[in-house]
BALOMI-17503 format. One line per field, with one value per residue (C-alpha): residue in three letters; residue number from 1; z, y negated, x. Coordinates in steps of 0.05 Angstrom, whole numbers, always signed. Layout:
drense: (ala/...)
kolti: (NUM/...)
Z: (Z/...)
Y: (Y/...)
X: (X/...)
end
This chain:
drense: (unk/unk/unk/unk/unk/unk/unk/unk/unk/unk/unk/unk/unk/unk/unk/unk/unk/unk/unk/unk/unk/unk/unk/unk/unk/unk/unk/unk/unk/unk/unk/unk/unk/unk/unk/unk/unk/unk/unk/unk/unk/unk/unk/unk/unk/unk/unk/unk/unk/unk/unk/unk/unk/unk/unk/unk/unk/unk/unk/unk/unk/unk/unk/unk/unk/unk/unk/unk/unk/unk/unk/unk/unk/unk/unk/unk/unk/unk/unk/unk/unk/unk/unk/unk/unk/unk/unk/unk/unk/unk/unk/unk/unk/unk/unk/unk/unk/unk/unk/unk/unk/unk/unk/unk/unk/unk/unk/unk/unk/unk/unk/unk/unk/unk/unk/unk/unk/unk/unk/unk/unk/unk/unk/unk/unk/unk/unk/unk/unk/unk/unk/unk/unk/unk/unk/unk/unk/unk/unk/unk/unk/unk/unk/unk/unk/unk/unk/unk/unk/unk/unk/unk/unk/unk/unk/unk/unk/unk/unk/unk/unk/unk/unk/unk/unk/unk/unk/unk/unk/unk/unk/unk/unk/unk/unk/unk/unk/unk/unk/unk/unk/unk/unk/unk/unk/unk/unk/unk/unk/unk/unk/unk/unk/unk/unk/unk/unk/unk/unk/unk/unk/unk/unk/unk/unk/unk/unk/unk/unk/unk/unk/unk/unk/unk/unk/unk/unk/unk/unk/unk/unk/unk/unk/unk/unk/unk/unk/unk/unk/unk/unk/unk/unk/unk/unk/unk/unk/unk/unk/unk/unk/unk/unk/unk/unk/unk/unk/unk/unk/unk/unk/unk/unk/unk/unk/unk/unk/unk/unk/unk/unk/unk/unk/unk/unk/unk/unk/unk/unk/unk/unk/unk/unk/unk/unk/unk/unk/unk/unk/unk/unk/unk/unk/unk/unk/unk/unk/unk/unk/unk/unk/unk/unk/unk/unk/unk/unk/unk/unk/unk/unk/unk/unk/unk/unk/unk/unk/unk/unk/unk/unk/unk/unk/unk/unk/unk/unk/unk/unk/unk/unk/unk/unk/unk/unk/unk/unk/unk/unk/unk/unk/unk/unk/unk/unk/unk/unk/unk/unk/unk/unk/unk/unk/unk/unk/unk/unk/unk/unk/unk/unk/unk/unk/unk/unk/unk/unk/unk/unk/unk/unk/unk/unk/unk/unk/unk/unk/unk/unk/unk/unk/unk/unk/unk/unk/unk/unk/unk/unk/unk/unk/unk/unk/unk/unk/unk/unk/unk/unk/unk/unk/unk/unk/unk/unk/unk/unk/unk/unk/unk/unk/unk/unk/unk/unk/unk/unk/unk/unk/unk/unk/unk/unk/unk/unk/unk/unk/unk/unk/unk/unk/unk/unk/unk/unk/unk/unk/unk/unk/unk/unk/unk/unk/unk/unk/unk/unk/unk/unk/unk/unk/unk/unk/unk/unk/unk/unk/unk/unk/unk/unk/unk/unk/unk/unk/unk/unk/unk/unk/unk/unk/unk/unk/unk/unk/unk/unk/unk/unk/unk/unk/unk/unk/unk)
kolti: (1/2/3/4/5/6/7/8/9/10/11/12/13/14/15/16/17/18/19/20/21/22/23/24/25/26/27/28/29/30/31/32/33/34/35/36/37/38/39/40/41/42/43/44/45/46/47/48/49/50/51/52/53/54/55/56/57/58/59/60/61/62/63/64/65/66/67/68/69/70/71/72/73/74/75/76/77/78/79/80/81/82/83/84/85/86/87/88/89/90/91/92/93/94/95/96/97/98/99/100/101/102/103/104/105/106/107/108/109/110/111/112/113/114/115/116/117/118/119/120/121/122/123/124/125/126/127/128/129/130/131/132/133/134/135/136/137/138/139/140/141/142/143/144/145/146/147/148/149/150/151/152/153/154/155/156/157/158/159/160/161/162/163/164/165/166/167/168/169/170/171/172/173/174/175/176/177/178/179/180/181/182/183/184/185/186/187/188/189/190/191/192/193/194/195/196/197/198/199/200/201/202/203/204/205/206/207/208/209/210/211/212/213/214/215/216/217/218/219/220/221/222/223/224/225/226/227/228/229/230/231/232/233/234/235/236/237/238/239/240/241/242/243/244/245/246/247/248/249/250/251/252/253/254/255/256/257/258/259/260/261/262/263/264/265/266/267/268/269/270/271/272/273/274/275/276/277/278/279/280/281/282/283/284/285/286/287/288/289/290/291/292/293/294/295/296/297/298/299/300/301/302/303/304/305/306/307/308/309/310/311/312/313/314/315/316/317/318/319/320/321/322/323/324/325/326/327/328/329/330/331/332/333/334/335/336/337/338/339/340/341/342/343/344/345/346/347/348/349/350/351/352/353/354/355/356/357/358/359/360/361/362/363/364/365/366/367/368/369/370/371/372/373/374/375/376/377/378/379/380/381/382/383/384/385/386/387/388/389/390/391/392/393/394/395/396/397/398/399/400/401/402/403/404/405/406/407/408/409/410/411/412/413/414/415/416/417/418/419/420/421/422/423/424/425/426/427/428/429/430/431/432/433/434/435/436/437/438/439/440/441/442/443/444/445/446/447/448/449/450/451/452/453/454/455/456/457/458/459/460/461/462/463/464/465/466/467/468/469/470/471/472/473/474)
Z: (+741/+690/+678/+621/+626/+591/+542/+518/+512/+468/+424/+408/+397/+348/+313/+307/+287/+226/+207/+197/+165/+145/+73/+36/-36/-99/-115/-195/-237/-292/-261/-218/-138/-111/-74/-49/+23/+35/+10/+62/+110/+78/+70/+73/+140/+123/+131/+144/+115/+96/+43/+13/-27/-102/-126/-207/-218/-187/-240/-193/-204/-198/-121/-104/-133/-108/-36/-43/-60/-1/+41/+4/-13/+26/+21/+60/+126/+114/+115/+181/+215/+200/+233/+286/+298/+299/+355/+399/+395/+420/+472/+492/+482/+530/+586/+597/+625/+687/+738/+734/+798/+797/+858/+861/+909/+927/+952/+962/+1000/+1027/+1056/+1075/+1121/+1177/+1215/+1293/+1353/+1323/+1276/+1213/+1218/+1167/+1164/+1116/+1111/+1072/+1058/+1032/+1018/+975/+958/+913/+870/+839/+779/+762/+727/+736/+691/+624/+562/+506/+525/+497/+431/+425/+441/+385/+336/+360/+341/+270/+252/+284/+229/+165/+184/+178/+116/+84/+98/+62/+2/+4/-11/-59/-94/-99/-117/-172/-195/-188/-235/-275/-289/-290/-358/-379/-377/-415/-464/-485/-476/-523/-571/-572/-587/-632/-667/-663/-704/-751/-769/-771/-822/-857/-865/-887/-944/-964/-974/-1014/-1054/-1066/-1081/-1133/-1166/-1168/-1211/-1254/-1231/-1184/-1198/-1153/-1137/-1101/-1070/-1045/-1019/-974/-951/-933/-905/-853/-838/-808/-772/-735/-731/-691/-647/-622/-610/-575/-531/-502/-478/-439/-413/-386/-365/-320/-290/-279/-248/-206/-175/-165/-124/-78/-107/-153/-215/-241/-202/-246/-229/-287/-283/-300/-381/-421/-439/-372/-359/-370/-396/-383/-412/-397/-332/-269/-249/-279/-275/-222/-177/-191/-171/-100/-91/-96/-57/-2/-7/-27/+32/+4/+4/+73/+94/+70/+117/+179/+162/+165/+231/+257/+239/+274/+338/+331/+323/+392/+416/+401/+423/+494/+501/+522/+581/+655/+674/+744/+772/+838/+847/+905/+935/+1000/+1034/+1079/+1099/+1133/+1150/+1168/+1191/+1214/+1237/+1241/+1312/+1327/+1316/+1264/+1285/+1251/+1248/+1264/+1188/+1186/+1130/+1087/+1043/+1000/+961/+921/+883/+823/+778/+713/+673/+605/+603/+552/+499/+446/+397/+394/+420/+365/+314/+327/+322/+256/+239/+257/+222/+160/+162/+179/+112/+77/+91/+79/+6/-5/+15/-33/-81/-80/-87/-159/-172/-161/-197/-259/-248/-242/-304/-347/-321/-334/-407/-415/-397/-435/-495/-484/-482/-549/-574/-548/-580/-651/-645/-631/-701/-738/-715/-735/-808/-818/-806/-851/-907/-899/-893/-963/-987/-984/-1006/-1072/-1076/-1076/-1135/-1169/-1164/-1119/-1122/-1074/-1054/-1046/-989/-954/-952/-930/-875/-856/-842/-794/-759/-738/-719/-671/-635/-638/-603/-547/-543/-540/-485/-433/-441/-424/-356/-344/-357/-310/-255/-264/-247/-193/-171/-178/-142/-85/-98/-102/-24/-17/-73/-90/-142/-198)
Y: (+175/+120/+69/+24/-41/-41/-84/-36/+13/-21/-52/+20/+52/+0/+8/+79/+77/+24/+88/+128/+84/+23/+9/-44/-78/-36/-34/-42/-84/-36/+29/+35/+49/+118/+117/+193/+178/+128/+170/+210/+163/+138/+211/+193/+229/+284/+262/+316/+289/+323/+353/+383/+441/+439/+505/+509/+548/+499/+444/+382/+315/+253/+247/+305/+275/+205/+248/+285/+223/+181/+233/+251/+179/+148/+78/+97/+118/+55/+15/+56/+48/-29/-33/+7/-34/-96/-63/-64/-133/-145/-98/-144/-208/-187/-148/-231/-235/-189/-194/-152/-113/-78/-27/-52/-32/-88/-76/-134/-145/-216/-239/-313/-351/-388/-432/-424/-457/-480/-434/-392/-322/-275/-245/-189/-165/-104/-113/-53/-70/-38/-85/-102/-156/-192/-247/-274/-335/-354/-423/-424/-444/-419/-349/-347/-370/-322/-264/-292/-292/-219/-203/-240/-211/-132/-154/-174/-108/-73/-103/-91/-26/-26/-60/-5/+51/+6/+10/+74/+86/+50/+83/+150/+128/+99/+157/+208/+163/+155/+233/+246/+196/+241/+314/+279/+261/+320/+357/+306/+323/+404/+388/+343/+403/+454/+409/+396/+462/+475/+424/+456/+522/+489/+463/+521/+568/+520/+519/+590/+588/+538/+487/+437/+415/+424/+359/+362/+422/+380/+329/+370/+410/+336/+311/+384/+375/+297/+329/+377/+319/+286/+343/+350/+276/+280/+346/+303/+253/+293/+328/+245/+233/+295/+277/+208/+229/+274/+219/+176/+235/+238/+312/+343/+318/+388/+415/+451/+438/+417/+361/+362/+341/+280/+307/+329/+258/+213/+146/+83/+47/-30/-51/-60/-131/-198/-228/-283/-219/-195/-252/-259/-194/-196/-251/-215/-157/-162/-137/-181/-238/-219/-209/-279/-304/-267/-290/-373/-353/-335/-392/-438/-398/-414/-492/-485/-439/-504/-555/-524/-528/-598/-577/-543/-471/-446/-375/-341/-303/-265/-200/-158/-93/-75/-89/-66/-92/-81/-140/-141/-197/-202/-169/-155/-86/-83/-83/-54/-91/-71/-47/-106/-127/-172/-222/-285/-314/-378/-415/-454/-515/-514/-583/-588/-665/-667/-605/-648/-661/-568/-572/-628/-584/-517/-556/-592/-513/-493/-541/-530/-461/-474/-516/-464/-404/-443/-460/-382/-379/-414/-388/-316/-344/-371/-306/-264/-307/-304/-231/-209/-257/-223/-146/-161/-195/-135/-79/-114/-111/-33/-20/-47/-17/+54/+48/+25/+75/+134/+108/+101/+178/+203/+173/+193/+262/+257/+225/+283/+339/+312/+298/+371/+401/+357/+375/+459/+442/+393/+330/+290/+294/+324/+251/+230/+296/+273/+202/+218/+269/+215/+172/+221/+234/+154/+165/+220/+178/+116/+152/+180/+112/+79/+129/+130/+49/+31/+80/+45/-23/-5/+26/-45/-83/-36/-55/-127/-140/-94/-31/+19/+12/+16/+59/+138/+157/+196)
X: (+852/+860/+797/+800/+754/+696/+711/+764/+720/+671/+720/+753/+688/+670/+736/+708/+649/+688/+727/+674/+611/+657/+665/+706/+692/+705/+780/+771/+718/+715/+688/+636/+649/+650/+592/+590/+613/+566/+506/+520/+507/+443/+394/+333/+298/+259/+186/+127/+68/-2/-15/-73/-58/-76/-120/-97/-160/-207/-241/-236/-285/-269/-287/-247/-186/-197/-209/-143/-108/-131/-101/-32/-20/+41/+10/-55/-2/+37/-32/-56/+3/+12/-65/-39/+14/-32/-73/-14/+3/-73/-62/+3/-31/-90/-38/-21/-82/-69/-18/+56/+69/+142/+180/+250/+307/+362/+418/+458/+531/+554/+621/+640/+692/+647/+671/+660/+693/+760/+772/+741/+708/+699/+637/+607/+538/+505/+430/+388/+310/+253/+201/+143/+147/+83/+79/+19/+4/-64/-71/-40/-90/-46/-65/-131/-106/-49/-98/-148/-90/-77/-145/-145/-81/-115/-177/-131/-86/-154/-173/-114/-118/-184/-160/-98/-162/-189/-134/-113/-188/-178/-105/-138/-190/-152/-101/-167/-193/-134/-120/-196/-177/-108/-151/-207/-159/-124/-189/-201/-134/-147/-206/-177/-126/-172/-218/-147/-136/-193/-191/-119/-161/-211/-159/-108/-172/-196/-113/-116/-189/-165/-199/-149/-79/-21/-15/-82/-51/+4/-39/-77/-7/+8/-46/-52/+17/+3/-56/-4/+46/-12/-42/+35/+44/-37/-9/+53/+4/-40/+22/+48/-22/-35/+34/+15/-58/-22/+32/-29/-57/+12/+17/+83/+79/+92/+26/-21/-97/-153/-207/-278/-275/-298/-359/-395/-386/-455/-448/-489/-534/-517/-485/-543/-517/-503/-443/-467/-483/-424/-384/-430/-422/-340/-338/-372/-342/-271/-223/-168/-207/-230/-158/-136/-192/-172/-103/-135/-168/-96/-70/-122/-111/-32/-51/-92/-30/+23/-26/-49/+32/+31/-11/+16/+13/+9/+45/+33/+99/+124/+150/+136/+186/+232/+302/+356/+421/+489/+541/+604/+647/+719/+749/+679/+644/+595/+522/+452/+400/+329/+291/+231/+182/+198/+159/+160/+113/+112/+51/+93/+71/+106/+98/+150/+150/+212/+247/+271/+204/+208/+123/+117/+155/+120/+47/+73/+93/+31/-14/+20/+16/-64/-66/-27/-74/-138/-97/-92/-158/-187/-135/-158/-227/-208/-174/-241/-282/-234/-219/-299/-306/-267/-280/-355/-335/-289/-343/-398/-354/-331/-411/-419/-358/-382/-453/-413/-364/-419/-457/-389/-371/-444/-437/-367/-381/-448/-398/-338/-392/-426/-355/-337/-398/-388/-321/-347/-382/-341/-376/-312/-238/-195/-173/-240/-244/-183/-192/-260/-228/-184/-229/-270/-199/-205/-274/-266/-210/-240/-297/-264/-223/-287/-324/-258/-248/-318/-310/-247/-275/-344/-285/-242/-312/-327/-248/-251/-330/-307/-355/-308/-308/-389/-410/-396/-342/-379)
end
């Protein structure tokens, strides 16, 4: 049988595997490469992931959408994993701590020419022994700091994964307004055609008495027409915004389910802190912020790592079995030798005294990466304060917006309702009716702009302090 080396053998399996993945440069600047072969290469794995199914009868609330999404999301796994993954590099750091005790079998052969009288001998000898082999090291102080940088890194992976909720809290909520704010306006726009239409009655009715002209007839065509024009624009928006609330959820975009409407929804009065609380309270609870100070902590256990490597460390090494032999010696017969135990052991002092400035380097790496995360530190602290700031200037103004746009809606509708009734008996011109219809059209979506912006701008403070984390979702 033929045997190639196994260098042969790698070499043609890499030319094969070349053939069959390899690809060169496109051959042409002026069309794009065929990249159908390689696309076969590159399929995404299939992934199972949860799912919780969708009931298209059911009227979900807020929480039960932020619940699905917190376990459909992809990013909440990715976060999870990452903290699992952090728990296992504690786990390795603290396994330092203990001794390693490994089964090995040797088997060993040995040939050499010895000399002996006045000439050389040629002796071999076969050596098979199982033993147990121990390594401990019992004095090393840069073990203590690598396992308390295991455990900082373990506490930002947590807190990231925190922050990763937080933020699709937020996107959930964010989507859900921005969903009521389309369905209110496209109420808002059913009702502005219907009191089109209505006008365009009022004025057609009046043409045929006698009493209108057809221009004012073609003025209120127009003006019903523009209210359809807008209910269709208003009905492609919900239609984007239920898709968007669903991909916030991790669900189809095309899945059918309905959400608890705009006006089940209570507003508030005034917001419960001020915006000093606010700013304590983000600073306590933010699991970014939180994150960037695990993150420091890490980096003051790798200074102590790259300092405490200027000092010794001391390992206890050794191993214990049994051998047995077999020699043989040239024009001699070859002779077994009784099995015995085995041992060694060994108690080792290792000092670095010189490695070209590398300890110096890694503690200059070190202590710059120390300064560095106690920079972003106090970086993230400016950020919160500016971004609570200007929620909490943001939601005060939506409050005052909400209470305006409420009064302007109420006398809007008192001025159209009058409007009409004066038109019925003459007293105001049909342009008088639709201007004042017009104007009750902006109303009704100023007030539903108004309503869904000052939840979104009490959810963004809730975001920015940290209380989406600590409080319950309406």
């Amino acid at each position: 049988m033929l045997r190639f080396p196994r260098r042969t053998i790698m070499l043609g399996m890499l030319a094969a595997e070349s053939m069959v993945f390899g690809q060169s440069a496109p051959t042409v600047p002026n069309h794009p490469w065929d990249a159908s072969a390689a696309k076969q290469q590159l399929t995404p794995p299939q992934v199972t992931r949860p799912s919780v199914p969708i009931d298209p009868a059911k009227v979900y609330t807020l929480a039960e959408l932020v619940n699905i999404a917190e376990q459909n999301n992809p990013d909440t796994r990715v976060a999870w994993e990452n903290a699992k993954a952090r728990a296992g590099d504690l786990g390795i750091s603290k396994a330092t701590l203990y001794p390693t005790l490994a089964a090995a079998v040797v088997a060993s052969t040995f040939q050499a020419e010895i000399f002996f009288g006045n000439s050389f001998q040629r002796q071999t000898e076969y050596t098979y022994s199982p033993v147990f082999i121990l390594d401990y090291t019992i004095f090393d102080l840069g073990r203590s700091g690598e396992i308390s940088a295991s455990k900082s890194n373990l506490l930002a992976a947590n807190f990231q994964f925190n922050d990763t909720h937080r933020k699709i809290i937020f996107q959930v909520m964010q989507a859900y307004y921005k969903l009521l704010d389309t369905k209110g306006k496209e109420d808002a726009a059913r009702a502005n055609l219907k009191d089109a239409q209505t006008v365009q009655q009022a004025a057609e009715a009046r043409l045929q008495s006698g009493l209108g002209t057809l221009p004012d007839v073609l003025e209120t065509r127009s003006a019903a027409t523009f209210a359809d024009y807008n209910l269709q624009s208003a009905i492609g928006a919900t239609e984007i915004a239920h898709g968007d609330l669903a991909v916030s959820m991790g669900v189809d975009p095309a899945a059918q389910f309905q959400v608890e409407g705009l006006q089940n929804l209570k507003l508030p009065d005034g917001i419960a802190d001020t915006v000093e609380t606010s700013i304590d309270k983000a600073l306590s609870l933010r699991p970014d912020l939180m994150q960037q100070v695990a993150q420091l902590r890490a980096a003051d256990a790798g200074v102590n790592v790259a300092q405490k490597a200027y000092f010794p460390t001391i390992q206890v090494e050794g191993n214990v079995g049994i051998a047995r032999s077999y020699g043989v010696q040239i024009h001699l017969p070859g002779v077994y030798s009784p099995t015995g135990t085995t041992w060694f052991a060994a108690l080792s002092l290792h000092w670095t005294l010189f490695d070209g400035l590398a300890r110096e380097n890694r503690l200059a790496k070190a202590r710059a990466d120390q300064k560095q995360a106690a920079a972003n530190v106090e970086s993230i602290r400016n950020q919160i304060e500016n971004e609570v700031w200007s929620a909490y200037a943001t939601a005060r103004t939506a409050l005052r917006q909400q209470k305006a746009a409420t009064a302007l809606l109420e006398a809007t509708s008192e001025s159209y309702s009058a409007a009409v009734e004066s038109y019925h008996y003459g007293l105001r011109t049909q342009i008088d009716v639709v201007t004042a219809q017009r104007l009750l059209a902006d109303a009704r979506a100023a007030d539903v702009d108004a309503r869904t912006q000052l939840l979104t701008a009490l959810a963004s403070l809730a975001y920015q302090t940290g209380d989406l984390l600590h409080v319950k979702v309406p």
